[in-house]
C-alpha positions, 0 to 999 in steps of 0.5 A: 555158539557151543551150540552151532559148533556142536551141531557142525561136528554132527554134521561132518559125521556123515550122518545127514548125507554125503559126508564130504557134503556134511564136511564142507557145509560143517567146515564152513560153518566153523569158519564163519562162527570163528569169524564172528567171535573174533568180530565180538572179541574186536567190537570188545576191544574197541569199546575198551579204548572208549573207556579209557581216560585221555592219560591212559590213550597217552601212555599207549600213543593213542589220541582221543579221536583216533580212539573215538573212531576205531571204536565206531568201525562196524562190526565186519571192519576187521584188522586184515591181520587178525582175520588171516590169523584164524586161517 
């Protein structure tokens, strides 16, 4: 990902083009790249919630079932919020 973001900082300096090209295409690349780490970081998080033993789901006011099913959401069923926190 380092990789991708590096090669998005290239692009925005105008050395391919249009450098208000390059921006925008680089913007967009950075963004999508920033939503997929936090989509990683969520499908993370959910998979966390499976290991958890079923006291452990009770201290957090967390049913099995609803830990079960949180964790099986797809990978771009983000929380609204969290998504609106990268912008």
């Amino acid at each position: 990902m380092r990789l991708l973001m590096s090669w998005a900082d290239r692009q925005s300096s105008g050395r391919f083009g249009s450098q208000e090209l390059a921006q925008s295409h680089a913007d967009r690349l950075r963004k999508w790249l920033r939503l997929l780490a936090l989509a990683k970081q969520i499908k993370r998080e959910r998979q966390d919630l499976l290991e958890l033993g079923e006291h452990e789901l009770q201290d957090i006011g967390v049913y099995e079932a609803d830990a079960r099913m949180e964790a099986h959401r797809g990978l771009w069923d983000l929380p609204e919020h969290r998504v609106k926190q990268l912008q």
